[in-house]
C-alpha positions as CSV (number, residue, x, y, z in Angstrom):
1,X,0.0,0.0,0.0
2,X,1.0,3.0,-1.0
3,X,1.6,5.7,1.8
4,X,-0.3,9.4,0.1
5,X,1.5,12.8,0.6
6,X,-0.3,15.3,3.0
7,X,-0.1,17.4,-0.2
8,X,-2.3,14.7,-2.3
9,X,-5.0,14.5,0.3
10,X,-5.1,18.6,0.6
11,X,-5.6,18.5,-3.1
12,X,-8.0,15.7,-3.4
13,X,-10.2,17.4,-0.3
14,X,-10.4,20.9,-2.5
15,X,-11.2,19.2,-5.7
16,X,-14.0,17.2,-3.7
17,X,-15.7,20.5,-2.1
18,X,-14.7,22.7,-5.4
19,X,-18.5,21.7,-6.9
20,X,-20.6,21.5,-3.2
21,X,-19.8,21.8,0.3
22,X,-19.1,18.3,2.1
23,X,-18.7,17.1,5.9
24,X,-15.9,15.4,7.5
25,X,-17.6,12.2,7.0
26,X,-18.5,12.2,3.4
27,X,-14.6,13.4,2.6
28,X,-13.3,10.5,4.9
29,X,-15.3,8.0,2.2
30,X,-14.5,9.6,-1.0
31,X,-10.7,9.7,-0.4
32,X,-10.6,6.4,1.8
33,X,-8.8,8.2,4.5
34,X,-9.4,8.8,8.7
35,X,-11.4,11.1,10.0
36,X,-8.8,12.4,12.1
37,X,-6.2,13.1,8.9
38,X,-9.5,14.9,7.0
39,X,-10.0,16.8,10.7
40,X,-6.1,17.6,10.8
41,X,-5.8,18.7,6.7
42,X,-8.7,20.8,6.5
43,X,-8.0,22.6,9.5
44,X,-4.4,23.5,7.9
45,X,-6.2,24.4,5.2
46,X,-8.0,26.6,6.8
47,X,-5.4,28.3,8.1
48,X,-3.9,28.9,4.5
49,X,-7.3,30.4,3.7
50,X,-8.3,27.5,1.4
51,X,-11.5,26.3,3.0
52,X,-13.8,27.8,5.2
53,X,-15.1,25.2,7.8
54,X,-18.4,25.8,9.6
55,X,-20.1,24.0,12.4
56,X,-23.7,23.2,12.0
57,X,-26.0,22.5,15.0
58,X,-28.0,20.1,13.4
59,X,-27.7,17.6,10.7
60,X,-30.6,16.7,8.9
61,X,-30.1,12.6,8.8
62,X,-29.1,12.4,12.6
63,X,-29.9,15.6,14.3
64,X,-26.0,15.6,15.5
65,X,-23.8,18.9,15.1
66,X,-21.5,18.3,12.1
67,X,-18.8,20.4,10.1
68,X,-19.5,21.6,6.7
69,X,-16.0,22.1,4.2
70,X,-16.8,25.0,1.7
71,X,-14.0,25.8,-0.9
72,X,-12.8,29.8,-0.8
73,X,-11.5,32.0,-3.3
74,X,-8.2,31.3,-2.6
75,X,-8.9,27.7,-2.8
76,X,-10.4,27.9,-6.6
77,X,-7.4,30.2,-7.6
78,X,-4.8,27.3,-5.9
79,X,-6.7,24.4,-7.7
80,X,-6.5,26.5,-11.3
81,X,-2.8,26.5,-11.1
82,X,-2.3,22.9,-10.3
């Protein structure tokens, strides 16, 4: 098995929430990766100004807080070059 670069899973999270917002849990399925390495990458990306994450008090399924990933700007403009 082949061990992915922080950078590939940073990419493969903004192409994921370029087209619609997504949770922690829906990007820890779609790039086969923990929910503690999602938690941990898109709070750095954050920090770079690449996603904006934002807690909801109540998902619709469950009725459980979740976070929501929404791509920025900055994000877009980052993808575009890549």
């Amino acid at each position: 098995m082949i061990k992915r670069s922080s950078f590939d899973i940073k990419k493969k999270i903004l192409s994921l929430v370029k087209s619609s917002p997504l949770t922690f849990a829906q990007l820890e399925r779609k790039t086969n990766t923990g929910y503690n390495t999602i938690k941990n990458n898109c709070d750095e990306l954050e920090l770079y100004g690449f996603v904006n994450i934002e807690k909801k008090e109540k998902h619709p399924k469950s009725g459980r807080p979740f976070y929501q990933v929404k791509i920025t700007n900055k994000g877009r403009e980052f993808l575009r070059e890549k």
